[in-house]
C-alpha positions in Angstrom: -1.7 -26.9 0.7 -4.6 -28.3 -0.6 -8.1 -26.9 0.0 -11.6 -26.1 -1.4 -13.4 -22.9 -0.6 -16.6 -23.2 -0.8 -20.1 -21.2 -1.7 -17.8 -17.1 -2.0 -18.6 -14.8 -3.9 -15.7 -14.6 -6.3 -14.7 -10.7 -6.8 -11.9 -10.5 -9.5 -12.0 -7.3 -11.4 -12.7 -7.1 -15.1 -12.4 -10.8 -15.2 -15.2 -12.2 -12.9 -18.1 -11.4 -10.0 -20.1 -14.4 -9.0 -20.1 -17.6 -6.7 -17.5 -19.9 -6.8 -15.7 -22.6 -5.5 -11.8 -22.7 -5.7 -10.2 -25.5 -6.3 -6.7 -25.4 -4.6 -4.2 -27.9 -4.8 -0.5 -27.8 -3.9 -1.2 -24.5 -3.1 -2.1 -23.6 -6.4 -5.5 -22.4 -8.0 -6.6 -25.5 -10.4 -9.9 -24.5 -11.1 -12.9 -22.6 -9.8 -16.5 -24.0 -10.3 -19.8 -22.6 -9.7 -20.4 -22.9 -6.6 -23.6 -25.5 -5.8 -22.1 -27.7 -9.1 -20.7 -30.7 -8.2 -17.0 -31.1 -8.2 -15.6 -32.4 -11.6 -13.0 -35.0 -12.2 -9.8 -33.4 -12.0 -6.1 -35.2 -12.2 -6.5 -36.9 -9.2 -10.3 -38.2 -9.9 -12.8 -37.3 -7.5 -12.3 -35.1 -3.7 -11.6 -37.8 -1.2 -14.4 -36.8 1.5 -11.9 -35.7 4.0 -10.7 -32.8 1.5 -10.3 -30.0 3.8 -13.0 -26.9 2.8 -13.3 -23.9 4.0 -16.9 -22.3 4.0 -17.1 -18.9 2.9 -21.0 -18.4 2.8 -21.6 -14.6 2.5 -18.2 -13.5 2.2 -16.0 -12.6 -0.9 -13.0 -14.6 -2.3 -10.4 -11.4 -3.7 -7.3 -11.8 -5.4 -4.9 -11.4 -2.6 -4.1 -7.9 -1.3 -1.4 -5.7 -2.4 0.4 -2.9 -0.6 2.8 -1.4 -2.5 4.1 1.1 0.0 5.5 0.2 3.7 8.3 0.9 5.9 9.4 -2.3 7.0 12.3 -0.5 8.9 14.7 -3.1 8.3 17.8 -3.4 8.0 18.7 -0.8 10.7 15.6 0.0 13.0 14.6 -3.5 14.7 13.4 -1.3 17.0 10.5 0.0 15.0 9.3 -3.1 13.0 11.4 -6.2 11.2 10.5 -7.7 8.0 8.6 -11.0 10.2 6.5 -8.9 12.2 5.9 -6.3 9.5 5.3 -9.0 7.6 2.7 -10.8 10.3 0.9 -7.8 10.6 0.3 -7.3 6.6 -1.3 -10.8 6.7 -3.4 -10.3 9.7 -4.7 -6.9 7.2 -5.2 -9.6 4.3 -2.1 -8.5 2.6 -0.2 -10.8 0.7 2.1 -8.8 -0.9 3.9 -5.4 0.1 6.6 -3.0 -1.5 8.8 -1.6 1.5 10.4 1.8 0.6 14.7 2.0 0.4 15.1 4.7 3.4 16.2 1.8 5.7 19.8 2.0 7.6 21.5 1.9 5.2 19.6 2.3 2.6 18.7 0.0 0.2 20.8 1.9 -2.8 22.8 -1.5 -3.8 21.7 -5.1 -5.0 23.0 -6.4 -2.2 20.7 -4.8 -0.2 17.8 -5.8 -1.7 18.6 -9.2 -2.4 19.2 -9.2 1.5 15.8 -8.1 2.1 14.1 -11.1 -0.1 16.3 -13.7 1.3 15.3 -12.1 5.0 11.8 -12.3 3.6 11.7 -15.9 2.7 13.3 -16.7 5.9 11.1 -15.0 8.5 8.2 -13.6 6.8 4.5 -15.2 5.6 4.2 -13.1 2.3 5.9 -11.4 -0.1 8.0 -9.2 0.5 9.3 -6.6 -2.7 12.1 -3.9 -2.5 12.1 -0.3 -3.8 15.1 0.6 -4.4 16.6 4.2 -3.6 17.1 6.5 -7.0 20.1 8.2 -5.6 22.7 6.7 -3.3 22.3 7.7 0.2 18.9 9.6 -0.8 20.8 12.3 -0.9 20.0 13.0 -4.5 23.9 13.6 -5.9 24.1 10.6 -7.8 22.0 7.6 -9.0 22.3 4.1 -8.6 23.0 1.1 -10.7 19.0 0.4 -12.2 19.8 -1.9 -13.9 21.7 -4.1 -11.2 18.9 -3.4 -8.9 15.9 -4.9 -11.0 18.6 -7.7 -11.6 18.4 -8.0 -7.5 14.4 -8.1 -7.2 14.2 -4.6 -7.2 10.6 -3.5 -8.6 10.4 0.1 -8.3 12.5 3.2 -7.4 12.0 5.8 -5.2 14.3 8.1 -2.6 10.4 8.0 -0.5 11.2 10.2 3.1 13.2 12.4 0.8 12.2 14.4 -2.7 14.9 14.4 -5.6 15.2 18.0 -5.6 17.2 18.6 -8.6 14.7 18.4 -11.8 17.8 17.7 -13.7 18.2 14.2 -11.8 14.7 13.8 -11.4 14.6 14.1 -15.4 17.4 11.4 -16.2 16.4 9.1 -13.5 12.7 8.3 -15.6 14.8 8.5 -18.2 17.2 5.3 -17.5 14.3 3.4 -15.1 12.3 3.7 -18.7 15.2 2.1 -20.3 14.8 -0.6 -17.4 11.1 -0.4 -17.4 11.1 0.7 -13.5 8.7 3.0 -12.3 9.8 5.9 -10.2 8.1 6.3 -7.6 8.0 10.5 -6.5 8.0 11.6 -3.2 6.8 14.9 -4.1 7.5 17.8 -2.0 9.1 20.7 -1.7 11.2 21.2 0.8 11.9 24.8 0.5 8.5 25.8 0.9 8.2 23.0 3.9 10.5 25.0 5.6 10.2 24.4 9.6 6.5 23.4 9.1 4.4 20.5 10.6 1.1 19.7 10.0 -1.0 21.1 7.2 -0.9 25.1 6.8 -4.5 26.7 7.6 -6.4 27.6 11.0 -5.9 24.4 13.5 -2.4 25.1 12.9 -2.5 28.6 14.3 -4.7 27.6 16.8 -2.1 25.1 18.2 0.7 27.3 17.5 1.9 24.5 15.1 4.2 26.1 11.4 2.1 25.2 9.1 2.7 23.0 5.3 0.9 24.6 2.3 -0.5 22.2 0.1 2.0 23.6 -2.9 4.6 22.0 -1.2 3.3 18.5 -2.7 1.2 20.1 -5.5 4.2 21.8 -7.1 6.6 18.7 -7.3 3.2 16.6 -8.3 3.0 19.4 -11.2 6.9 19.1 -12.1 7.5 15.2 -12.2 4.4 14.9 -14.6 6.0 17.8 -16.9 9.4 15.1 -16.5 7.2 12.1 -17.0 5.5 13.2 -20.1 9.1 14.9 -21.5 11.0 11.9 -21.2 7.9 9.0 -21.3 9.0 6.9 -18.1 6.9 5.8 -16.0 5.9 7.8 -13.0 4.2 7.0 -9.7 3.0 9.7 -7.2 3.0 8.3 -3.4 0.5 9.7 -1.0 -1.5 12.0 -2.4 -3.0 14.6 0.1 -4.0 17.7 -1.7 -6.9 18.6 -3.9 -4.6 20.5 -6.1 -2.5 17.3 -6.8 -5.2 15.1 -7.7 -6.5 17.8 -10.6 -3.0 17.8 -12.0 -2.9 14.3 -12.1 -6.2 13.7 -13.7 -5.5 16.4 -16.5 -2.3 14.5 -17.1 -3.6 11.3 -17.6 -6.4 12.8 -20.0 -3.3 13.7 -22.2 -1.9 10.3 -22.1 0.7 10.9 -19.5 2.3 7.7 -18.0 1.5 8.3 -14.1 0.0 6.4 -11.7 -1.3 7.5 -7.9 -1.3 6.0 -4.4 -3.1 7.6 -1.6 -3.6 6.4 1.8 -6.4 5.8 4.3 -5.9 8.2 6.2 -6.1 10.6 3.6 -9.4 9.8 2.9 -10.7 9.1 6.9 -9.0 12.1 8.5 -8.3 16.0 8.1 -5.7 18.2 10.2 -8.5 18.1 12.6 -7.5 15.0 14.2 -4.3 16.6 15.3 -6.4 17.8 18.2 -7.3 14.8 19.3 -4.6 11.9 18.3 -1.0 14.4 18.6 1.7 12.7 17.2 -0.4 9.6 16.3 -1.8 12.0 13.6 1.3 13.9 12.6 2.4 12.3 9.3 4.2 13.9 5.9 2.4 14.9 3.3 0.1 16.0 7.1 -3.3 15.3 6.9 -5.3 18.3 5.2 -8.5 20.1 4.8 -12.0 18.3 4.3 -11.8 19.8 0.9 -8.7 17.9 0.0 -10.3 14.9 1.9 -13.7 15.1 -0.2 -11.1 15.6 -3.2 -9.2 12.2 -2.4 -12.5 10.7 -2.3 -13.7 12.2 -5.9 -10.2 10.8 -7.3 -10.5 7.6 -6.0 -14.0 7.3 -7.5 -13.6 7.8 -10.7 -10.0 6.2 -10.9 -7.5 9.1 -10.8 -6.0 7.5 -8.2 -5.0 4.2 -8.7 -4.5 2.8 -5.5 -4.7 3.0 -1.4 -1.0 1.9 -0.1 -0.8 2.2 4.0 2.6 4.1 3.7 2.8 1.8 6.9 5.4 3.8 9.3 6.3 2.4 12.3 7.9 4.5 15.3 9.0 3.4 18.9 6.3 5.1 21.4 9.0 7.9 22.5 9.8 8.4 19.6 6.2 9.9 19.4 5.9 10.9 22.8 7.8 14.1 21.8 6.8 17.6 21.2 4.8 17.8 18.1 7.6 19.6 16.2 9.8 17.2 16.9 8.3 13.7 16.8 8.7 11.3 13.6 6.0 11.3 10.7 3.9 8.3 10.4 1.5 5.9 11.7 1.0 2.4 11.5 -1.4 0.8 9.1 -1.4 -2.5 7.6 -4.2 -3.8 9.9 -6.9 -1.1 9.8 -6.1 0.0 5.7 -8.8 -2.6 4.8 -11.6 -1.8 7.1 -11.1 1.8 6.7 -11.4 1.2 2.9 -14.8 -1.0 3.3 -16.1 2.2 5.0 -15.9 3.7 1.7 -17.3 1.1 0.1 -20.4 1.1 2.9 -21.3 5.2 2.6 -21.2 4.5 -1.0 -18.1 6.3 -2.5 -16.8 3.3 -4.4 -18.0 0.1 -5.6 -16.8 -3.2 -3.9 -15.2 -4.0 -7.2 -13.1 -0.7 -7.3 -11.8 -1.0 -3.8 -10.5 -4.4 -4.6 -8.5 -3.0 -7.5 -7.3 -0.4 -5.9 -5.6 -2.7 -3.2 -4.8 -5.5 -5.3 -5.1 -5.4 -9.1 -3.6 -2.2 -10.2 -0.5 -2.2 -7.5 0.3 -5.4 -8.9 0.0 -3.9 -12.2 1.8 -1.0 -11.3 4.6 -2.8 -9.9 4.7 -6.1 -12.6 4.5 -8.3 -9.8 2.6 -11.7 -10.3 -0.4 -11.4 -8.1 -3.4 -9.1 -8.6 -5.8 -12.0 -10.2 -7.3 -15.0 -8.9 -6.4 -17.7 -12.0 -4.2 -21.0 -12.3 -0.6 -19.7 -10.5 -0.2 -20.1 -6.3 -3.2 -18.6 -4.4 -2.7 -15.5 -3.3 -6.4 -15.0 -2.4 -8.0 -12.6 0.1 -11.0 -13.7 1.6 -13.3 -10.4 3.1 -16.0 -10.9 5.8 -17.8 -7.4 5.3 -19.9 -8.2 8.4 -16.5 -8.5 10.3 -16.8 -6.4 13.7 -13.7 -4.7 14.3 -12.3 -2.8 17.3 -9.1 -0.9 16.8 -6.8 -1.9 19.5 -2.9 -1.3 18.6 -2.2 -3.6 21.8 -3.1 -6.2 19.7 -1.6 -5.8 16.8 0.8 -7.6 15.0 3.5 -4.6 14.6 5.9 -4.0 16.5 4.8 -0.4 17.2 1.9 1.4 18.3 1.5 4.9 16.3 -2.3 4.8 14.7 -5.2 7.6 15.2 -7.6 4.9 14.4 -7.2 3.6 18.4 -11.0 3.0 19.8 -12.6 3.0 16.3 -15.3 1.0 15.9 -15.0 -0.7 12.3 -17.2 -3.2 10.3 -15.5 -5.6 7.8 -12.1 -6.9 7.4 -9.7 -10.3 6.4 -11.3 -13.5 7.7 -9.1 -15.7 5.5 -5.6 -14.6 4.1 -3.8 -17.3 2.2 -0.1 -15.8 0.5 2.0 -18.2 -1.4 -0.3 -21.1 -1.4 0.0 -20.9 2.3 -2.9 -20.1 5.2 -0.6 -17.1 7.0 -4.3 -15.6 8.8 -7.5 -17.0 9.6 -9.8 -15.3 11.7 -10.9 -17.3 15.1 
């Protein structure tokens, strides 16, 4: 592809914020130039006048979006989502990478699993698509896998995500050989002793709806026990989903004593409490559940002032009767690749982040986090996310990309979103 995008203002944390023009040939990045200066002579001499351009007037040019956690439900549940449409959707939310988590059918505990998955990706999908391998085979926590055969198969993380690793003892020599492989492990922290039967968060609406209820210890003591791990053995550690207040303390205390841990939370962590449970049912029934304003207010502190590193969708598709069940028994999840970066601009517009720390929270640091090569607009293939913040946006899953339905954001009324999405050195959205 070759294009020019014109007269954007270039957001690229720690590296640069101003107006630019990008120079793109071959679907690479060859240069960027302030924008109003005239084009200079490059290998091929002057733009021909029918260069295609793109103009971007009031909108910012980001290094392309990241999500680093998603169920892409395939191999195994078609049903649900497949790595194209999955895939379709994360470009119509200006991603243009994503990590999917292992607990497919089967799971992704082998190399030849997850080189399946990339060769599936480069088939049907428009971006990238990376695995996350499972720490133990059959996420059942008994024995690990091969790490070092699954980073030799693309893998770039591990993680048993749906299930904890209950036994500290394999918890402990699992950051202990992914340090020898330089993997992060990614913890799915709860316990699932003191989840017991519950489902949603513990607390009044719970007893109100006559629903067993999930303390917030359940996440907050695992959080607490794979930091001790991480900082015991050094490997690298990655907390999914943070809900709880209590959670984001410990991990902020950690990384004051140089602990290596990282955090993810997800929109709806920040946008929503167990209230919503009254309104949206299922569509709001999700694991860790969504919790009090206090936690919610908390989420938002540890975003601010970088606790947590980054917003990932954990993107969970279900089949409609799947969550037409009774509340006890319907799947966690919801949907979320194509709302994650509105709902995230809303934080940026009631003035809880800057522009330049949402961006890094959904690009630069999962990329970091992951050692993938994306997270910075420079000389390699665009992977560039262009944001209209003036973008009107109203949810409608009917519409969506995804196979499934499952969101609590239905009717909202959002402003901003992707206008230009461009993975690989390839247009895969545009709006209009």
């Amino acid at each position: 592809m070759d294009l020019l995008l014109t007269n954007g203002r270039v957001v690229d944390p720690g590296r640069m914020d101003g107006h630019m023009d990008i120079l793109i040939r071959q679907g690479r990045i060859e240069r960027l130039i302030p924008a109003g200066k005239n084009v200079p002579l490059g290998t091929h001499g002057k733009l021909p006048r029918d260069y295609p351009r793109i103009d971007l007037t009031d909108k910012i040019i980001a290094p392309g979006l990241i999500d680093m956690h998603v169920h892409l439900r395939e191999p195994g549940q078609t049903h649900k989502e497949t790595i194209k449409t999955g895939g379709r959707a994360a470009a119509h939310g200006g991603f243009v990478a994503v990590c999917c988590m292992p607990n497919s059918d089967p799971v992704n505990d082998t190399p030849e699993i997850s080189a399946w998955i990339q060769k599936r990706a480069c088939k049907h999908g428009c971006i990238s698509v990376f695995p996350c391998a499972a720490i133990t085979q059959g996420l059942r926590g008994e024995q690990l896998t091969d790490f070092k055969a699954l980073k030799l198969a693309g893998a770039v993380a591990l993680s048993d995500d749906g299930m904890p690793v209950m036994r500290s003892r394999m918890m402990r020599t699992a950051l202990e050989k992914a340090k020898s492989v330089d993997l992060p492990v990614i913890s799915h922290a709860e316990d699932l002793a003191l989840v017991a039967d519950g489902a949603m968060n513990e607390g009044r609406i719970a007893r109100e709806l006559g629903i067993p209820g999930i303390s917030n210890s359940a996440e907050s003591v695992m959080v607490k026990r794979d930091i001790d791990l991480s900082e015991k053995t050094g490997g690298r550690l990655h907390i999914a989903h943070v809900s709880t207040a209590e959670s984001v303390s410990a991990i902020r205390k950690a990384k004051s004593r140089g602990v290596r841990v990282t955090a993810e939370t997800a929109p709806h962590y920040f946008m929503l409490t167990h209230q919503a449970v009254k309104t949206s049912g299922t569509h709001a029934k999700m694991n860790p559940p969504l919790r009090s304003e206090k936690d919610r207010q908390a989420i938002i502190q540890g975003l601010a002032d970088g606790t947590l590193d980054a917003i990932a969708t954990d993107h969970a598709p279900h089949h409609v009767d799947e969550k037409r069940l009774p509340f006890v028994d319907a799947p966690n999840g919801i949907i979320g690749l194509e709302t994650a970066l509105p709902l995230g601009l809303r934080l940026v517009e009631r003035g809880h982040v800057e522009l330049v720390d949402l961006i890094r929270c959904m690009s630069t640091n999962p990329a970091r986090i992951l050692g993938i090569p994306s997270g910075l607009i420079s000389g390699e293939v665009a992977n560039i996310t262009v944001i209209d913040v003036n973008r009107a946006i109203h949810v409608q899953a009917q519409t969506f990309q995804s196979k499934s339905r499952n969101t609590p954001f239905e009717g909202w009324e959002l402003r901003g979103g992707p206008a230009l999405t461009i993975a690989n050195g390839h247009i895969v959205f545009q709006t209009g």
